[in-house]
C-alpha positions in Angstrom: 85.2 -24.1 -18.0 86.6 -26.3 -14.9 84.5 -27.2 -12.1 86.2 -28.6 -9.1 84.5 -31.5 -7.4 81.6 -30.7 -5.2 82.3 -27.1 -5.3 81.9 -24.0 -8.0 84.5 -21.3 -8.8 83.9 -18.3 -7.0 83.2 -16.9 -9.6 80.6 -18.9 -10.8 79.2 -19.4 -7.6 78.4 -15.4 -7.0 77.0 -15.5 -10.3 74.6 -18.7 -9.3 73.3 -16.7 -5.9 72.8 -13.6 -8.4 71.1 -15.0 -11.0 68.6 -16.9 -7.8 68.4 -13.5 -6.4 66.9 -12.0 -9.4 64.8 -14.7 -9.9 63.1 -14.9 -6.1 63.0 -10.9 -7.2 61.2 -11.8 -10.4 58.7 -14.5 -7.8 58.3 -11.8 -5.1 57.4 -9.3 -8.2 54.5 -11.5 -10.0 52.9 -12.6 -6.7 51.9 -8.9 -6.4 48.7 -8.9 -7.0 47.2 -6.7 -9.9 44.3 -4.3 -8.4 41.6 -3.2 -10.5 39.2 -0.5 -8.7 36.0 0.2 -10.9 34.0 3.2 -10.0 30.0 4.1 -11.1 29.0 7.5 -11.2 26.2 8.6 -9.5 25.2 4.9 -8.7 21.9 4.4 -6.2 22.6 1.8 -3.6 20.1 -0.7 -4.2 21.1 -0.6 -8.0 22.8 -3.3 -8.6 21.8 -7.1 -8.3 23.8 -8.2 -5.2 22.5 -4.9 -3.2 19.0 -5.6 -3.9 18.3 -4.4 -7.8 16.6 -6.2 -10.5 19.2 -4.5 -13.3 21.2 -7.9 -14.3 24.7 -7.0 -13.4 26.1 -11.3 -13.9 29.3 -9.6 -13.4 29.2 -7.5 -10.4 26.9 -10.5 -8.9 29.8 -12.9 -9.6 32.3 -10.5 -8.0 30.1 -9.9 -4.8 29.5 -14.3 -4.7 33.5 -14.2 -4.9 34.1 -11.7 -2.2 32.7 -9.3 0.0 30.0 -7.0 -0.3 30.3 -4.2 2.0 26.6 -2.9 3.1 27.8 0.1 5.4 30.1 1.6 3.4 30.3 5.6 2.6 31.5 8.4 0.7 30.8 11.9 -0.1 27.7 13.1 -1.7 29.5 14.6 -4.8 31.7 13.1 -7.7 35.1 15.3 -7.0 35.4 15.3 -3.6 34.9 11.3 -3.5 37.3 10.9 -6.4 39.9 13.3 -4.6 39.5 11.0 -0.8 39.6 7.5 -3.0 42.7 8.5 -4.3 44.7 10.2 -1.3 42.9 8.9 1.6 43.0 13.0 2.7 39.7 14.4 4.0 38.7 16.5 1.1 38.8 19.8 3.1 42.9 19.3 3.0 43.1 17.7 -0.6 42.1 21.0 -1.8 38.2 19.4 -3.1 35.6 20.0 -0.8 33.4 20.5 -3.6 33.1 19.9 -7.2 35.0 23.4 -8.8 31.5 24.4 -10.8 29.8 24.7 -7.3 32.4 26.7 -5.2 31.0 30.4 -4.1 34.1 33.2 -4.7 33.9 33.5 -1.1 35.4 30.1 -0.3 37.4 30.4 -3.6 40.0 32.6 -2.1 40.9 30.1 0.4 43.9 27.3 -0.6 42.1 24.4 0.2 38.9 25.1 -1.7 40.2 25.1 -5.4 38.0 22.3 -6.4 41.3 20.6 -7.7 43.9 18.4 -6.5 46.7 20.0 -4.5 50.9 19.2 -4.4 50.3 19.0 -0.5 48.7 14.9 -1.1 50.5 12.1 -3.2 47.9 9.6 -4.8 47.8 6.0 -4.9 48.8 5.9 -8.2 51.9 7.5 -7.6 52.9 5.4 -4.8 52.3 2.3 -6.4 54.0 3.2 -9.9 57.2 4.2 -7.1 56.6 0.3 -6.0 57.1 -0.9 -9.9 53.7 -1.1 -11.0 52.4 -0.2 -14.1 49.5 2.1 -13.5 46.3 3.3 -15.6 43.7 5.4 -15.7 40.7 5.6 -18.5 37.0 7.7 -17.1 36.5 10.4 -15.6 38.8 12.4 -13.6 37.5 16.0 -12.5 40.6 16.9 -10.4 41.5 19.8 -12.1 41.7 20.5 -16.0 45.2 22.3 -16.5 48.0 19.9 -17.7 49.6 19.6 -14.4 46.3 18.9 -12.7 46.0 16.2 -14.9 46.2 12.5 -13.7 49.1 11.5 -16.2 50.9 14.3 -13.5 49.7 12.6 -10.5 51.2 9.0 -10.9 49.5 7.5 -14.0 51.7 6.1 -16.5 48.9 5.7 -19.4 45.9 7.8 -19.2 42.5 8.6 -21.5 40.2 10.8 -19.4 37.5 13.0 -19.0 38.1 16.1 -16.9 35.0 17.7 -16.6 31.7 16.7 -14.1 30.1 14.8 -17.2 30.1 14.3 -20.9 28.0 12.6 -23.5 28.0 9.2 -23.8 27.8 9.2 -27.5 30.0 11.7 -29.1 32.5 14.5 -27.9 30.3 16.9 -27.2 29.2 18.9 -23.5 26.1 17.9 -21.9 25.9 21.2 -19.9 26.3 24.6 -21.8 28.7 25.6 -18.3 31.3 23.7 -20.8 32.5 25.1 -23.9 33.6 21.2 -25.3 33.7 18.1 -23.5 37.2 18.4 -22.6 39.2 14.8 -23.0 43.0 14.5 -22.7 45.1 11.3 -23.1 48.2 11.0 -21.7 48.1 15.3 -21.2 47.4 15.9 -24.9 43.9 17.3 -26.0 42.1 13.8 -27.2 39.7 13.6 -30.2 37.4 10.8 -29.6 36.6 8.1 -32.1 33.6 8.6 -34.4 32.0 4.8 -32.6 32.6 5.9 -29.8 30.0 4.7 -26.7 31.9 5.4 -23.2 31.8 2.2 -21.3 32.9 0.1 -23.8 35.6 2.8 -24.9 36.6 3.0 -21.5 37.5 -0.9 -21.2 39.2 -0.9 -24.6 41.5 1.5 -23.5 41.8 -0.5 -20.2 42.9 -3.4 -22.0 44.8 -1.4 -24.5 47.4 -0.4 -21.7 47.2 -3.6 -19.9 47.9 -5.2 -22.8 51.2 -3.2 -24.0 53.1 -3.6 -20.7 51.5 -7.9 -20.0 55.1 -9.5 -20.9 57.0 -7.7 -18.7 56.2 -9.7 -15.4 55.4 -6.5 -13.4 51.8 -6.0 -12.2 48.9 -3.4 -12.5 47.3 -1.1 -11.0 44.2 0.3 -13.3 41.5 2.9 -12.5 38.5 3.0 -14.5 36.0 5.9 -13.5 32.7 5.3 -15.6 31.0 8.1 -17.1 27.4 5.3 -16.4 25.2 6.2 -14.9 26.0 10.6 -14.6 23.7 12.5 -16.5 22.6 12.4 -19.9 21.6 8.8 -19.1 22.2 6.9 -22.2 22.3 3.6 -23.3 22.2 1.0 -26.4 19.2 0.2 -27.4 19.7 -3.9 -26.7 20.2 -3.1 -23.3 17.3 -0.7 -22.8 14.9 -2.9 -24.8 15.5 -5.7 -22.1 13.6 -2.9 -19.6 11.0 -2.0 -21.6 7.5 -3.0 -19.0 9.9 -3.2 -15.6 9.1 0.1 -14.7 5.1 0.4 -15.4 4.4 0.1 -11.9 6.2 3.0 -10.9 8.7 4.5 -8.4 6.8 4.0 -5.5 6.8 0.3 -6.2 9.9 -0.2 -7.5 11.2 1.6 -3.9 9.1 -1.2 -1.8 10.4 -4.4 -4.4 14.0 -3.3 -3.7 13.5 -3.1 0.3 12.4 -6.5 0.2 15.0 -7.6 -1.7 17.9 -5.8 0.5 16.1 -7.6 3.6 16.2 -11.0 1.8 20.0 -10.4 0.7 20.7 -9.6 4.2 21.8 -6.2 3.3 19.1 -4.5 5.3 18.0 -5.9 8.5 14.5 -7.7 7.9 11.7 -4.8 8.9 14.1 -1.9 8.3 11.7 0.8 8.3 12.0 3.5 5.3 10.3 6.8 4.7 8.4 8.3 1.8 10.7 11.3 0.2 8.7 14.7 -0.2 10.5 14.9 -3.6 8.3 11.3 -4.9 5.9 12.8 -6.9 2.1 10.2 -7.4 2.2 7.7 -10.2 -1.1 7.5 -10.3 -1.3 11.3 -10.7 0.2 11.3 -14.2 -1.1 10.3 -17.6 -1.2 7.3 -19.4 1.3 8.7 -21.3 3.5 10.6 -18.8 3.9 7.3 -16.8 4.5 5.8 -19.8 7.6 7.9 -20.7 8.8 7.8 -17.0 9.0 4.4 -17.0 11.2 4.5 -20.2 13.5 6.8 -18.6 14.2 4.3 -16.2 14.7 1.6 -19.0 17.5 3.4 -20.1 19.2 3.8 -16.9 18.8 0.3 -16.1 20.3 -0.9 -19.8 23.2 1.6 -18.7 24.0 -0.1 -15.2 23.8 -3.2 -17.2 25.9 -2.2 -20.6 28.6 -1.3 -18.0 28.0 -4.5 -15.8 28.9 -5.8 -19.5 31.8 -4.0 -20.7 33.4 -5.3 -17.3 32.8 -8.8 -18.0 34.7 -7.9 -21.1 37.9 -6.6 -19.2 37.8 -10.7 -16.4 37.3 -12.2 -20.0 40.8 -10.5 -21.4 42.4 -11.0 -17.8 41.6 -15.2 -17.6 42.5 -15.4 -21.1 45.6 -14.0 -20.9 46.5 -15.6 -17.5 46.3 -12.4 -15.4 42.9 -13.0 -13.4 43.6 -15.3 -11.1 45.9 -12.7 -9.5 44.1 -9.7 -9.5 42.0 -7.9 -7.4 38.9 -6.2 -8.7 37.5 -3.6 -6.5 33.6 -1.7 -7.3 32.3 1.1 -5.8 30.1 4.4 -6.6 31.4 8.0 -6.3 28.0 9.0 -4.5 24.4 8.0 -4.4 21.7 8.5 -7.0 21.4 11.6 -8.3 17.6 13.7 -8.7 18.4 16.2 -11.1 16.1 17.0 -14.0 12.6 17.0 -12.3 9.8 14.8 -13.0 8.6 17.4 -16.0 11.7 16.6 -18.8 9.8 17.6 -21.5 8.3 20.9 -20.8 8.7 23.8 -23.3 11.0 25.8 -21.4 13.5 22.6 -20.8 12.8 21.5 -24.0 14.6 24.7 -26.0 17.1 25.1 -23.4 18.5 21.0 -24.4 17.6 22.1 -28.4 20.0 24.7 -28.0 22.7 22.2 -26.6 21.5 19.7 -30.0 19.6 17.6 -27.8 16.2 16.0 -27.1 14.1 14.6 -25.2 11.6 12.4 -27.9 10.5 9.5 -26.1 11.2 7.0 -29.5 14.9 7.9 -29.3 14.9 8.2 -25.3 18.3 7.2 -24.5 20.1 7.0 -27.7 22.8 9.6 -29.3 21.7 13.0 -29.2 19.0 12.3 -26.7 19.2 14.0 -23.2 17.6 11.3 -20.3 18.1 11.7 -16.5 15.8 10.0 -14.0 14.3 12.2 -11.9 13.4 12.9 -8.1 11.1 10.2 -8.1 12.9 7.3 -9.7 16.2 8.3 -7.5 14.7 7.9 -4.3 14.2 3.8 -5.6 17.4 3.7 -6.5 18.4 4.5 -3.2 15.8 2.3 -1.6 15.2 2.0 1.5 17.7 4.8 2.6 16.5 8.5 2.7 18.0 11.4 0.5 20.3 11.2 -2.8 23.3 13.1 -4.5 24.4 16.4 -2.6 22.4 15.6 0.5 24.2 13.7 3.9 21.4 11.2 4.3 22.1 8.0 3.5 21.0 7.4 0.1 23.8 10.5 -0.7 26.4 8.9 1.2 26.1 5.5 1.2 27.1 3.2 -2.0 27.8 -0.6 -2.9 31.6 -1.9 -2.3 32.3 -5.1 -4.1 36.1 -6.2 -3.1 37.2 -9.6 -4.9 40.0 -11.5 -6.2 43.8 -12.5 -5.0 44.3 -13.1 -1.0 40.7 -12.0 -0.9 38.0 -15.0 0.6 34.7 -15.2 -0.5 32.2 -14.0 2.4 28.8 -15.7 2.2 27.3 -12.8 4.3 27.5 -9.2 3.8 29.8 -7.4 6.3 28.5 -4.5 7.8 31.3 -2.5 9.3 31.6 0.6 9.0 34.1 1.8 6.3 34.9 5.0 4.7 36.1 6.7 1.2 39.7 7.2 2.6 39.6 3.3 3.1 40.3 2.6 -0.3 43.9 3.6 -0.8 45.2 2.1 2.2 43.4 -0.8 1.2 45.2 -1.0 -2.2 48.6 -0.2 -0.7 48.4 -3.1 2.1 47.3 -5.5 -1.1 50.6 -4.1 -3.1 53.0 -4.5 0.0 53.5 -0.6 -0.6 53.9 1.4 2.4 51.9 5.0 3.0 53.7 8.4 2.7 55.4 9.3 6.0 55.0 12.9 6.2 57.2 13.5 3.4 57.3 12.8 -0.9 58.8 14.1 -3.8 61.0 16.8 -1.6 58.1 18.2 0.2 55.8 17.8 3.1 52.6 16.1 2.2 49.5 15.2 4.3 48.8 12.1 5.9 46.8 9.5 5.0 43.9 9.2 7.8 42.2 5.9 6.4 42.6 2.4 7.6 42.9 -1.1 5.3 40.1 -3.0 5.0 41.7 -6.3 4.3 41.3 -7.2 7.9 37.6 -7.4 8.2 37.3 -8.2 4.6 39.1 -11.5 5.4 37.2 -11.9 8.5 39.9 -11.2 10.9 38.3 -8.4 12.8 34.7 -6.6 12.8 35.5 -3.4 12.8 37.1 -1.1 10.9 36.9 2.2 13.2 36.4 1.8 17.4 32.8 2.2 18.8 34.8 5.7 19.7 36.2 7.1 16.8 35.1 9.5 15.0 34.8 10.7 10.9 33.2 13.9 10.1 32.0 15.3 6.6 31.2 18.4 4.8 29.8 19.2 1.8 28.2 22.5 0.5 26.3 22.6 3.7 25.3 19.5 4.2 27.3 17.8 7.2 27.8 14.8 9.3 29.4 12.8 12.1 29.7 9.2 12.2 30.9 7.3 15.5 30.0 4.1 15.9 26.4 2.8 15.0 25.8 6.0 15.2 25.6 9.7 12.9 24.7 12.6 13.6 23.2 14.6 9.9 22.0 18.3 8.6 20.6 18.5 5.6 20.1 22.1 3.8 17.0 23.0 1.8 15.3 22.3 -0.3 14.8 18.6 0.8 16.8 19.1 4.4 15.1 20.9 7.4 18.8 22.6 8.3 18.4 20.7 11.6 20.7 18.2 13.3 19.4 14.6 13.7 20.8 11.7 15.7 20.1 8.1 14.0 21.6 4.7 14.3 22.4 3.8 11.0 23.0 0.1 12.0 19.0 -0.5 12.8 17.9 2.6 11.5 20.0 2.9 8.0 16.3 4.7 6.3 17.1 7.1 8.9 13.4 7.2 10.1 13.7 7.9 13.7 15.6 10.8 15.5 17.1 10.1 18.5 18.5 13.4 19.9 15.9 13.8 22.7 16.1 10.3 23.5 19.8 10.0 23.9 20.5 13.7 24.2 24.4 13.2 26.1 25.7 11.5 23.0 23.6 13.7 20.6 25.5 16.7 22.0 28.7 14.7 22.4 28.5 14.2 18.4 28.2 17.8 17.9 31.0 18.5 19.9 33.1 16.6 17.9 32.1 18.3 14.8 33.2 21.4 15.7 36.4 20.1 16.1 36.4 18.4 13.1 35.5 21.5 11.3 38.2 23.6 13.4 41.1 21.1 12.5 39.8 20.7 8.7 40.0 24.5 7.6 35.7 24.0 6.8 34.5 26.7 5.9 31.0 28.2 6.3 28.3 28.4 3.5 27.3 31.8 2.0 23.4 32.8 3.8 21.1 30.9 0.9 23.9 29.0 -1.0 21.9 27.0 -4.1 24.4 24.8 -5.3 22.9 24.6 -8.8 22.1 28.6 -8.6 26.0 29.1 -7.9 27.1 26.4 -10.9 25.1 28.4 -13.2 27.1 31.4 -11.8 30.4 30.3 -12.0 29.8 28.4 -15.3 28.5 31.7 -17.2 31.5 33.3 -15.3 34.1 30.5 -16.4 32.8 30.4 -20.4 31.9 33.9 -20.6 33.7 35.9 -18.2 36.1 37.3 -21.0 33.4 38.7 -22.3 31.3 39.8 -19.3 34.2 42.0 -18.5 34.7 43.7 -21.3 31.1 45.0 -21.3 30.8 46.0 -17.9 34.4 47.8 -18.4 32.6 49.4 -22.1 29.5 50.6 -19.7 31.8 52.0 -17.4 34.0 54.1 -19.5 30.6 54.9 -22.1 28.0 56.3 -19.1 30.4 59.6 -18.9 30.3 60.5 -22.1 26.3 59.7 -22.3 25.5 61.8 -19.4 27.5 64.5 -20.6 25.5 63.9 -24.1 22.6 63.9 -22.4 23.7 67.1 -20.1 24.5 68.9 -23.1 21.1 68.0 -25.6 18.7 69.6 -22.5 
């Protein structure tokens, strides 16, 4: 080869600028950061140690000292409808999830945008992102629909291990409600066998690092979604995390509610004197035995070892990521698909619920409390402290349904020392990821066919302390969920809560000063009060929402459609066998007299 002084051959040249061209490609590629976004399941929002909990979470608390802690952030009340908003930024009453599928009546079933799964008419954030070159991954819980092309390996996941259904054991592939015929797992579409060792968190982050780990030499980044089966019913945990609550809880609920207020004021995540109000659902410590308060306090051992052996199992997944050099340019966000959750009463081991978990091969011995094959959950009581100090739980529009820990942290994002309290919102999330990616939203059109908007704003602006708000003192979200219903504008919501724990009244609160949601202010500020309820209706007009059946019981209607999903083969058959037998029995009986 000739070179001529001072200048290349063509030819050589176009091949230089080329080769630099692929190579500022190759720079602009790795500086994308990888994002990480960690979801809990059925999380209170005073559980973990940076929001005011005494659980040890080292790694949560490291990511929250990193970043930003979000103290006003909220999401639905139920796991499906959350999941379906995170992922689309679509209001869940146009994603075609409104409601988890086991809770829908028939007479909202009919409708398109009530099928309790995922609809064509939304792309997700996965699907975007793997268009932008990322590798993307999914291992948890998915509940977006159960039929191969509901599942997530159809809706922009490259590598997936999931969970389709509301819940699962912990411990082995088994149901934990008899609604389910099997715990249904797929990987990658397939029907999945789990392993015989197999304990979800930490399975969840081996897989996690599994498909992180086949793609790491290729130079193009990640995007990975791990959805948490901790801490959703049956509560269950090792026993080296449990044994580290063993005495934490003697004091009771009661207590354990007032410890965490204080600690939410000191953090600044509450302002100081934020008043907070007794739920009707806490039952009396001191009412129970000895040994009652003795088991209750165990049950809450075991929940706390779960927040912690997930906390753990993280840690694992930033120990993979700075060892292999990927940490420093990734982006970890941690959130909660709804606030604590109540079920399972403050009597687990009477008779009657006692045969009903046999029958399922579970128990609810106190010695084995928490450990495979036993059934925990933590009650009415011990939920309302884990949402301390706000009001309500899972299913219900008060706060402590709606309102859950966001921990963003990581590449191009600054540590905050204090918590930010702007308001921010489920459909948040996706734009959020998609502005960290350089990826732009859908513009009315993907994949050959209209597809809804995305309605939520990035939070990278206030989250690196460029602005204060996320949404104008004017704007307006509204929500919907089984009844329960809400409008937030400003400082300010407007809530109904259904029975049993609501009144079916609207209430007008300033969540700001007043996040316990302890004093109404609709007679006091009556002109905004109605104003808020105006806006409502519209949201409800423009969202297709739908009204509730007269006495809707969510649990009464999942017990309904679960017999009716597992059995209704069967229930048909014998209604259609009475029908066609009565005939010929009445003219038996006609003829015999």
């Amino acid at each position: 080869m000739t070179v001529s002084r001072g200048r290349l051959p063509l030819r050589l040249t176009a091949t230089a600028l080329a080769l630099a061209s692929l190579c500022g490609m190759a720079l602009a590629h790795a500086a994308r950061p990888n994002v990480v976004l960690i979801l809990a399941d059925d999380l209170g929002f005073s559980d973990i140690a940076p929001y005011g909990g005494e659980i040890n979470t080292p790694t949560l608390s490291a990511f929250a000292q990193s970043g930003v802690r979000f103290t006003n952030y909220h999401t639905t009340a139920s796991c499906a409808p959350t999941r379906g908003m995170l992922l689309t930024s679509v209001d869940s009453h146009r994603n075609g999830v409104p409601n988890i599928p086991e809770t829908i009546p028939p007479e909202q079933s009919v409708f398109p945008n009530y099928q309790g799964f995922l609809g064509t008419n939304v792309v997700t954030v996965a699907s975007l992102l793997q268009d932008a070159g990322y590798h993307t991954y999914m291992a948890g819980k998915w509940h977006l629909g159960k039929e191969r092309d509901q599942l997530p390996f159809r809706r922009g996941f490259e590598r997936t291990v999931t969970m389709a259904d509301s819940g699962a054991d912990n411990w082995e592939q088994k149901p934990y409600l008899a609604i389910y015929k099997k715990a249904n797992w797929f990987a990658d579409g397939e029907v999945f066998e789990l392993p015989k060792d197999f304990y979800s968190s930490r399975f969840l982050i081996d897989k996690t690092i599994e498909f992180i780990s086949s793609n790491a030499d290729d130079g193009q980044p990640f995007f990975a979604y791990v959805p948490f089966q901790a801490v959703h019913i049956p509560v269950q945990a090792p026993q080296a995390f449990t044994q580290k609550y063993m005495g934490v809880y003697d004091s009771g609920w009661s207590e354990l509610r007032k410890q965490r207020q204080h600690r939410a004021e000191q953090l600044g995540i509450t302002p100081v004197g934020t008043p907070m109000v007794d739920m009707s659902s806490t039952s009396d410590w001191n009412a129970y035995t000895e040994d009652e308060r003795r088991y209750h306090a165990k049950r809450m051992a075991v929940y706390a070892g779960m927040i912690e052996a997930m906390d753990h199992h993280i840690g694992r997944l930033v120990d993979y990521l700075k060892k292999t050099g990927q940490y420093e340019n990734t982006v970890f966000i941690f959130t909660s698909d709804n606030g604590s959750e109540a079920s399972g009463g403050d009597d687990p081991r009477s008779p009657l619920l006692r045969f009903a978990l046999k029958m399922q091969g579970y128990n609810t011995d106190y010695e084995t409390l928490g450990l495979k094959g036993s059934f925990n959950t933590i009650g009415p009581s011990f939920a309302s402290a884990a949402a301390s100090p706000l009001a309500y739980y899972k299913f219900y529009a008060g706060e402590g349904g709606l309102r859950v820990p966001l921990v963003i942290a990581g590449a191009s994002v600054p540590a905050m020392e204090k918590p930010n309290n702007a308001f921010t919102w489920v459909t948040d999330i996706a734009p959020t990821i998609l502005e960290l990616a350089g990826v732009k939203p859908p513009s009315g059109r993907y994949g050959g066919h209209p597809v809804e908007p995305m309605i939520g704003r990035s939070l990278l602006p206030v989250a690196r302390g460029e602005s204060d708000r996320v949404y104008s003192p004017t704007e307006t979200i509204g929500y919907e969920l089984g009844g329960n219903a809400a409008l937030f504008q400003g400082d300010y919501k407007v809530v109904i809560n259904i029975p049993p724990m609501g009144d079916n009244q609207w209430h007008l609160y300033n969540i700001v000063t007043d996040p316990g949601e302890t004093q109404d202010l609709s007679t006091q500020m009556p002109q905004r009060f109605q104003e808020m309820l105006g806006h409502y209706q519209n949201y409800v007009a423009k969202n297709g929402v739908l009204p509730m059946p007269a006495n809707y019981d969510a649990a009464r209607q999942g017990v309904i459609n679960g017999i009716l999903d597992r059995f209704g083969g069967q229930i048909l058959l014998a209604v259609l066998t009475i029908i066609l037998l009565v005939p010929f029995y009445i003219v038996y009986r006609t003829r015999r007299r």
